[in-house]
C-alpha positions in Angstrom: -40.4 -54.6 -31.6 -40.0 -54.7 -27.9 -40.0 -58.2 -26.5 -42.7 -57.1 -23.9 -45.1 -56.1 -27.2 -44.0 -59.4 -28.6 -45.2 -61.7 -25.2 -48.6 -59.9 -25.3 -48.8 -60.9 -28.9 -47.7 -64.5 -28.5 -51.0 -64.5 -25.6 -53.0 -62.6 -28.0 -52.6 -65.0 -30.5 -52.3 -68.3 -29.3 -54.5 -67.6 -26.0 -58.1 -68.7 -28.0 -56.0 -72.0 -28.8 -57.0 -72.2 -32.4 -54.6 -74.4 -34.6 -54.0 -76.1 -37.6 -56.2 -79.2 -38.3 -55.5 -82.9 -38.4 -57.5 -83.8 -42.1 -54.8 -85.3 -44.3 -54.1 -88.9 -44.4 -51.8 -90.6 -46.8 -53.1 -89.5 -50.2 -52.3 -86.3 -49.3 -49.5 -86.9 -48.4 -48.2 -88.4 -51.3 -50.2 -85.5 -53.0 -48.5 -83.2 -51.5 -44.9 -84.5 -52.5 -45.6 -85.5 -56.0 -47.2 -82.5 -56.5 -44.6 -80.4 -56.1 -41.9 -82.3 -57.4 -43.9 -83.7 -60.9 -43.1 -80.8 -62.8 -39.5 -81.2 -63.0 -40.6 -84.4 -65.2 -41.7 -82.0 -67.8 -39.4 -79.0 -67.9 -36.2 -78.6 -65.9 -34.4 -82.5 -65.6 -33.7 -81.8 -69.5 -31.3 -79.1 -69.2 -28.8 -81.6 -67.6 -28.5 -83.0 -70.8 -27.0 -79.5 -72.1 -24.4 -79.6 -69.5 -23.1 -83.0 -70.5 -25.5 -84.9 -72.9 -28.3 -87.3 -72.9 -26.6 -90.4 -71.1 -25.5 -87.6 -68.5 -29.1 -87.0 -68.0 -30.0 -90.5 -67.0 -26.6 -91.1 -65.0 -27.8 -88.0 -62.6 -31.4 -89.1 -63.0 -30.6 -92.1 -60.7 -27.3 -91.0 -59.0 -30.2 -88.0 -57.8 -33.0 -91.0 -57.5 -30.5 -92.2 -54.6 -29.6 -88.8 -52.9 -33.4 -88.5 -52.6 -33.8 -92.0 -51.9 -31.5 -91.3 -49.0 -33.4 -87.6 -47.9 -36.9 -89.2 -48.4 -35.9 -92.6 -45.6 -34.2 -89.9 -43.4 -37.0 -87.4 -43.4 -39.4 -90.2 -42.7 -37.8 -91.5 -39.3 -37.3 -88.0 -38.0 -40.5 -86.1 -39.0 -42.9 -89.5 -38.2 -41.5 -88.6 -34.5 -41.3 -84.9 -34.3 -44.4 -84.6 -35.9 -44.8 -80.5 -36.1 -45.9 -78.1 -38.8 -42.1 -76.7 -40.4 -40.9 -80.4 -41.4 -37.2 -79.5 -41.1 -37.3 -76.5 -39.5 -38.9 -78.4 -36.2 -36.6 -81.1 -36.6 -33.6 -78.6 -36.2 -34.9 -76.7 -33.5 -35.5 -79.8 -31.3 -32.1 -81.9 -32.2 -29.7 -78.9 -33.4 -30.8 -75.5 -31.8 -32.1 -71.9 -33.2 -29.8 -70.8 -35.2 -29.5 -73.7 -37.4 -33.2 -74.3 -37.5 -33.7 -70.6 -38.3 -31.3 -70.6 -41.1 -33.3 -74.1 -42.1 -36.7 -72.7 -42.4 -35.7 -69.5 -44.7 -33.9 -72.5 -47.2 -37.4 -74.0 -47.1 -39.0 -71.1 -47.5 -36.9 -69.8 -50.1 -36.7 -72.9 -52.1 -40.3 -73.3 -52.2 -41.0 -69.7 -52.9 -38.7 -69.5 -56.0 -39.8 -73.0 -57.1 -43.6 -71.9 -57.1 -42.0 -69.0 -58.8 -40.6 -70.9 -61.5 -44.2 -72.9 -61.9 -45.8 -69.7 -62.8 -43.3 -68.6 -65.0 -43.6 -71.6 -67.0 -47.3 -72.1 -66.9 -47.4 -68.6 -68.3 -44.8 -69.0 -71.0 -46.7 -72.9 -72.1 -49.9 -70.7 -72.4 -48.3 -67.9 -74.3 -46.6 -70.6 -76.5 -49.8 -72.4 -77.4 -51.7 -69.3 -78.0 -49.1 -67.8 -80.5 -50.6 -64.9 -80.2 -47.9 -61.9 -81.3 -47.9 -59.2 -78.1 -49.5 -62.0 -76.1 -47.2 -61.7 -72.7 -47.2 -64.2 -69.4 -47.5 -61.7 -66.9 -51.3 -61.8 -66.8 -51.3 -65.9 -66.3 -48.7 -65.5 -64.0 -50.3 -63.1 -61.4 -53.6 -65.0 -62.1 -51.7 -68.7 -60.9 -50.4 -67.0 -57.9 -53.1 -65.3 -56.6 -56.0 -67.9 -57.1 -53.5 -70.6 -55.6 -53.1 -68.2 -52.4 -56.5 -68.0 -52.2 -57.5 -71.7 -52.6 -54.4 -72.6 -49.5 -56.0 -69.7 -47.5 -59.3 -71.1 -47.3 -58.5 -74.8 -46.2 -55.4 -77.6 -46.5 -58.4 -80.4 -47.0 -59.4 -78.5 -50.1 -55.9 -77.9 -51.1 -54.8 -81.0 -51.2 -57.6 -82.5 -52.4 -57.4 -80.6 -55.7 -53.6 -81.0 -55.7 -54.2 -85.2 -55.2 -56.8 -84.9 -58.9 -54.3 -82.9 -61.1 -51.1 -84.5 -60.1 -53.0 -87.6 -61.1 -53.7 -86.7 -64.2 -50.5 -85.4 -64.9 -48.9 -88.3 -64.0 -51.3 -91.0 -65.8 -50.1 -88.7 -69.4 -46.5 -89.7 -69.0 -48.0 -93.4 -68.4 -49.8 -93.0 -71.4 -47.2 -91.6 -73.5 -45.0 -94.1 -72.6 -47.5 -97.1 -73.6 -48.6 -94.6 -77.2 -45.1 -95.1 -78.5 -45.0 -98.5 -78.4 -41.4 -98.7 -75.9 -40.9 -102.1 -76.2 -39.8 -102.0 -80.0 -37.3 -99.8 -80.4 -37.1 -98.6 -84.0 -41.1 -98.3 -84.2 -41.4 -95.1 -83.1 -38.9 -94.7 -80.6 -35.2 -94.1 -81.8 -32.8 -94.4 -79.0 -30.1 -96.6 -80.7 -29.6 -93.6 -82.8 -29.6 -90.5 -81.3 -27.3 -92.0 -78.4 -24.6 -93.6 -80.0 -21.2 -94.1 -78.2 -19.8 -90.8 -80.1 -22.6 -88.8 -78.5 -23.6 -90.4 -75.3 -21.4 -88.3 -73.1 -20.0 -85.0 -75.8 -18.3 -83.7 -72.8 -16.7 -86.4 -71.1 -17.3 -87.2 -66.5 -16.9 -83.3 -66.2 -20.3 -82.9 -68.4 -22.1 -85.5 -65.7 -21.4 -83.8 -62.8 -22.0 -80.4 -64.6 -25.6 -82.0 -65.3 -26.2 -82.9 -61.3 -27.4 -79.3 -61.0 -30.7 -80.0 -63.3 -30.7 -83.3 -62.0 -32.0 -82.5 -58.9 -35.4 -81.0 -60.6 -36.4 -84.8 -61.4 -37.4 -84.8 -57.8 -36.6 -81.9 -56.2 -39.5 -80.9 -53.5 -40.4 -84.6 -52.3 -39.2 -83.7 -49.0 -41.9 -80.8 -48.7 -44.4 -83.7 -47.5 -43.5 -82.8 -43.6 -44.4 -79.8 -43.6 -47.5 -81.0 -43.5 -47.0 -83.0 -40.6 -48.9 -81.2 -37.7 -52.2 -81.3 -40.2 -52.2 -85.3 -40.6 -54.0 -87.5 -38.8 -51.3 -90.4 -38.3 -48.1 -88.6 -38.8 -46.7 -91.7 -37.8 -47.8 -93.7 -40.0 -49.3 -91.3 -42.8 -45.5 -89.5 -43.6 -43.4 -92.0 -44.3 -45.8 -94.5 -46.2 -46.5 -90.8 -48.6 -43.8 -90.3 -48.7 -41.8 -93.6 -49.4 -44.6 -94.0 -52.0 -44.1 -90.9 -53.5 -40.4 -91.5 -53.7 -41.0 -94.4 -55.6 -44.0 -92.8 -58.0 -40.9 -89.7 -58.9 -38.2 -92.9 -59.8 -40.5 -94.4 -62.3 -41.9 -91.4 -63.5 -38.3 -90.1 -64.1 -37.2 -93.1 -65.9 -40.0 -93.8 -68.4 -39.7 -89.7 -69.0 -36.1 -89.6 -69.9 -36.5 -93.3 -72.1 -39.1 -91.3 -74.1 -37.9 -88.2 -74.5 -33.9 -89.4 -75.3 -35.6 -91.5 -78.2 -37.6 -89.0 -79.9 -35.1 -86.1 -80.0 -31.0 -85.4 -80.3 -29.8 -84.3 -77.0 -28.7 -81.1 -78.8 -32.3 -79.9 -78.7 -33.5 -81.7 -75.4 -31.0 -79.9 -73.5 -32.6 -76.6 -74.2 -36.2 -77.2 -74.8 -38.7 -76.0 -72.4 -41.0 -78.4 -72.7 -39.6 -82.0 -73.0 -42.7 -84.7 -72.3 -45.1 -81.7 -74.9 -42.9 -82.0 -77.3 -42.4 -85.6 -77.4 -46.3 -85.4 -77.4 -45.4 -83.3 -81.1 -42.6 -85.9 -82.3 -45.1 -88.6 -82.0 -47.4 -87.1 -84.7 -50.6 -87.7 -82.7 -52.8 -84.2 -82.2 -54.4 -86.1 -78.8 -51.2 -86.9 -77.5 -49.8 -83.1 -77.9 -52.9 -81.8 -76.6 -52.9 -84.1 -73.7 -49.2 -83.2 -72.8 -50.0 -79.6 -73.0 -52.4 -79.8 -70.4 -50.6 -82.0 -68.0 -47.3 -79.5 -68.5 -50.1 -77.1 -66.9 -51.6 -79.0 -64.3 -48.1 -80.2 -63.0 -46.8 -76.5 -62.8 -50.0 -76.0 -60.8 -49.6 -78.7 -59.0 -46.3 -77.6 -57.9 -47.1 -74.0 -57.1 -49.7 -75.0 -55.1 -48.0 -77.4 -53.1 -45.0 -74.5 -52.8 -47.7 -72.1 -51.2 -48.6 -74.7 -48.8 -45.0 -75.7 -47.5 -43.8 -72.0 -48.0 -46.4 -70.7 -45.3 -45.6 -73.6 -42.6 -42.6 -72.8 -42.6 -42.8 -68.9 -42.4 -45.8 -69.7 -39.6 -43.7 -71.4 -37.6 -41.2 -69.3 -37.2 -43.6 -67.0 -36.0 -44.9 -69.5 -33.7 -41.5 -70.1 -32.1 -40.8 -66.1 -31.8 -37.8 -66.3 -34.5 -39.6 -63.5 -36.3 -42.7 -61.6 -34.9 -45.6 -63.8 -33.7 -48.3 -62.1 -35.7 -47.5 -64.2 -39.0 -48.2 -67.2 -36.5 -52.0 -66.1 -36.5 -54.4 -69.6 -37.5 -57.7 -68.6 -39.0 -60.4 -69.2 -37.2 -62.6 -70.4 -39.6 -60.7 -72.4 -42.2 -57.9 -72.8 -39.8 -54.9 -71.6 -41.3 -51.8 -70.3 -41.3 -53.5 -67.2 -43.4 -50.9 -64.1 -42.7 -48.3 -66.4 -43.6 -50.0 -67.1 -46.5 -51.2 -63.5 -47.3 -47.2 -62.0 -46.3 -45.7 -64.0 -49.0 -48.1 -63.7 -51.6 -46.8 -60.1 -53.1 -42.9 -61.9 -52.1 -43.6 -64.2 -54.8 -45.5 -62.3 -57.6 -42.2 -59.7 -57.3 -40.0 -61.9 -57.9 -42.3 -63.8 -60.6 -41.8 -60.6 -62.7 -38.2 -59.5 -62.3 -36.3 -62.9 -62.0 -35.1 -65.0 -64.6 -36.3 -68.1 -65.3 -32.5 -69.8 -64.6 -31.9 -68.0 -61.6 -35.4 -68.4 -60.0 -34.3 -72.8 -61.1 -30.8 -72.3 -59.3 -32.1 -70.2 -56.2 -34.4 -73.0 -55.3 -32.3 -75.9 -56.1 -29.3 -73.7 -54.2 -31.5 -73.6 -51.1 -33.2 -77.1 -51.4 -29.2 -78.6 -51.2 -28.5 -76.3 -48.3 -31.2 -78.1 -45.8 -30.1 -81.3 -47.6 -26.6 -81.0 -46.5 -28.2 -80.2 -43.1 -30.6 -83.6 -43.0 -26.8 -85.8 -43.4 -25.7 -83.9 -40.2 -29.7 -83.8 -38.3 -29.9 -88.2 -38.7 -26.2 -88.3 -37.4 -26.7 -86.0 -34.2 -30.7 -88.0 -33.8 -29.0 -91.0 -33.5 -26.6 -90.1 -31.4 -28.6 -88.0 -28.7 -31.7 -90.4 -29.1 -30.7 -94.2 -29.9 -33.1 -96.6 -31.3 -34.4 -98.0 -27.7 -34.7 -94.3 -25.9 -37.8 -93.1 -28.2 -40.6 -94.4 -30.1 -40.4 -94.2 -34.1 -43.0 -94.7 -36.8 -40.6 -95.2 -38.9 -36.4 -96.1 -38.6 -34.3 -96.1 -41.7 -32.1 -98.8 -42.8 -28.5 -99.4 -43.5 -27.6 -96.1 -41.1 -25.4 -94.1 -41.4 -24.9 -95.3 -45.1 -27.6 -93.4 -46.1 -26.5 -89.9 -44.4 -23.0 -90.5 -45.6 -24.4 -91.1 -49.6 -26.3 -87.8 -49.0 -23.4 -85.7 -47.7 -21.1 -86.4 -50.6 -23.9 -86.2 -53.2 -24.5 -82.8 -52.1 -21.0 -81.6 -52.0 -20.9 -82.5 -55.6 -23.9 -80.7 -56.4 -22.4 -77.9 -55.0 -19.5 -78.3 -57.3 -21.9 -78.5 -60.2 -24.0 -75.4 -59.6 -20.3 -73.8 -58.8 -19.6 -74.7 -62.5 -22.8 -72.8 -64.0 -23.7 -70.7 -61.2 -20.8 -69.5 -59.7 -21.2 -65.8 -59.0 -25.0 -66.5 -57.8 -24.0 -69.2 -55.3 -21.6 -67.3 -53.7 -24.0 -64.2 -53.6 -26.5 -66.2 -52.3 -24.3 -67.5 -49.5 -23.3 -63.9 -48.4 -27.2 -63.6 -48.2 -27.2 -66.6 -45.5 -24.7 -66.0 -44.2 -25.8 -61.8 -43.2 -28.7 -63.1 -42.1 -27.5 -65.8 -40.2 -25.8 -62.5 -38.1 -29.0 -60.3 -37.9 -30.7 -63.0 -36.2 -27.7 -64.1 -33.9 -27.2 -60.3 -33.1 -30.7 -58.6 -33.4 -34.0 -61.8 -33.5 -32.1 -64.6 -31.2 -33.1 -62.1 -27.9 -37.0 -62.6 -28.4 -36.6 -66.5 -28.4 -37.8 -68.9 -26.1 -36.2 -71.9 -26.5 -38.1 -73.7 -23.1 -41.2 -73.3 -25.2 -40.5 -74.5 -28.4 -39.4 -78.0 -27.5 -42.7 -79.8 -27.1 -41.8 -83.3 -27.8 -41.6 -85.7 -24.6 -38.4 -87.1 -25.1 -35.9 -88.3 -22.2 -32.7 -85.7 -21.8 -30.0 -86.7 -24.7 -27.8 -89.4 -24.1 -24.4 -87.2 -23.2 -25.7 -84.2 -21.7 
């Protein structure tokens, strides 16, 4: 496309002024976060007790609870002051330039494409497992999750996120009630932790098992960063971001802890580390029909949840890029009714159901985690080059983290090691997967970078950087 056709469609498109609205408060926020990120609670986090057993799996649960500690403060301080639809991606773009914030917004798209991937996948294999009906196949549930979720984000964010607030609730309030139903206090009642993690079993494969296990670590709260993406559609982004997502943050630690404590005490780490479906069938082991029932249908509503929150963040991110001309300005279209970001939305609706059907469950898992880690690493280097350009007293912040640059440092190193670990299982698909990035890293250097405007895309009112 000629950049002369693409100006007349940037005026096309953004000359009636329609944009996304400012509905979502804090709720939503945390909605939005939790949402996505609940459903590792009940598939995913296990399988890091297969790569190095069931004390591996609560070492990484809380080693992971501080990498994402560290990404949820960051996130906070930058996105409650570049308050723009993209989360990361607009946070690049202002403080690192195009090319890095291009390469930012396809790991956000990417990750939350393959995660809402994996949601289906699941939600249709739960339903298929329940039925137990021989010749029954997923597919059908599959298509059925994606599509109607498309269609409930392309008529309205409000309405999104209002549903996603009500099922993530109740997904979360089973684990509470689990919890409480197996009486945790008196070990040996019900609950048998003392012996299925003894000191000959706690860690079968020694420190090289634990850092194998970081890999599905990362799933206990993997996603709580996709709460700025909504950031141009909340009322207070100032204020709103960081106290959703600081909340949230703390919701996914507690959840995490009181899902592992159950789950580590009611089977050998053997079969947790391959089940599917950890929190239903701890529901099973307790013997209580309500309890399994009730964990079967929060294992769906969290994969909903997720996928739902996926198709939200997903289509920022591949709108805004549109929006700043880093791929063709029609996907940055806004509907005009339920305001928006509905070609986005509609473009990466078939995206998903492909690879729904032809991926594998473990690959769709790595590919997300893969690209979530990528913009990770980024955030350690994005707080350093903030601070340094913009000091504390040069711009206003809703929010400023504590204890900098501990907190970008802890980060850094906690991603190379997750490297490292998905190196260990998924060797061949991580560096395929870098290739990818790194090819398309060139086709936009040599081919998109031309039809960029980078005067235009920098709308926050900041003073020029200290050094330049």
């Amino acid at each position: 496309m000629t950049a002369a056709v693409e100006t007349a469609q940037t005026t096309t498109i953004h000359g009636d002024r329609v944009s996304l609205l400012r509905v979502l408060g804090p709720a939503h926020v945390w909605a939005l976060g939790v949402g996505i990120v609940l459903v590792g609670e009940f598939t995913g986090w296990n399988f890091a007790a297969d790569k190095g057993g069931a004390l591996a799996a609560l070492i990484v649960c809380w080693v992971v609870g501080l990498l994402y500690t560290s990404v949820a403060m960051i996130d906070s301080e930058v996105t409650s002051t570049v308050a723009a639809a993209g989360g990361q991606y607009a946070q690049a773009k202002h403080i690192v330039g195009p090319l890095m914030a291009f390469n930012v917004a396809l790991f956000l798209v990417f990750a939350y494409t393959m995660l809402e991937v994996s949601d289906a996948i699941l939600l249709g294999d739960t339903i298929v497992s329940k039925a137990g009906v021989e010749g029954l196949t997923h597919n059908s549930f599959i298509a059925a999750t994606i599509v109607v979720l498309a269609w409930l984000n392309y008529r309205g964010v409000l309405m999104t996120l209002n549903v996603n607030f009500v099922i993530t609730a109740i997904a979360y309030v089973s684990i509470v009630i689990l919890f409480f139903s197996v009486s945790p206090w008196t070990q040996g009642a019900v609950l048998k932790l003392n012996e299925l993690v003894t000191p000959e079993n706690a860690l079968p494969y020694g420190w090289i098992g634990v850092i194998a296990a970081f890999q599905f670590g990362i799933w206990y709260y993997l996603g709580i960063e996709g709460t700025t993406q909504a950031a141009e559609e909340v009322r207070s982004p100032a204020r709103s971001l960081p106290y959703g997502t600081m909340a949230g943050m703390i919701t996914l630690l507690i959840a995490a802890a009181m899902t592992w404590y159950v789950c580590a005490s009611l089977m050998p780490w053997e079969y947790l580390g391959i089940t599917y479906y950890p929190l239903w069938d701890a529901g099973k082991l307790t013997g209580s029909p309500l309890l399994e029932n009730l964990l079967f249908i929060a294992t769906l509503l969290a994969a909903l949840a997720s996928a739902n929150g996926c198709i939200n963040d997903a289509a920022r991110a591949w709108f805004s890029l549109g929006r700043d001309r880093y791929l063709p300005s029609w996907f940055s279209a806004v509907h005009p009714k339920y305001r928006t970001p509905y070609r986005s939305i509609l473009f990466l609706l078939p995206i998903a159901l492909a690879f729904a059907f032809i991926a594998d469950l473990n690959q769709a898992i790595t590919f997300s985690i893969l690209s979530g880690v990528l913009q990770y690493t980024f955030m350690s280097i994005n707080i350093m080059m903030f601070r340094k350009k913009w000091p504390l007293d040069t711009i206003r912040r809703g929010y400023t983290h504590p204890f900098h640059p501990l907190p970008a440092i802890v980060l850094f190193c906690l991603c190379v090691v997750t490297f490292f670990a998905i190196f260990l299982g998924f060797g061949s698909q991580l560096i395929a997967m870098t290739i990818f990035y790194f090819l398309i890293s060139l086709w936009f250097h040599f081919y998109r970078y031309k039809f960029v405007r980078r005067g235009d895309q920098f709308t926050m009112p900041w003073p020029k950087p200290q050094g330049y």
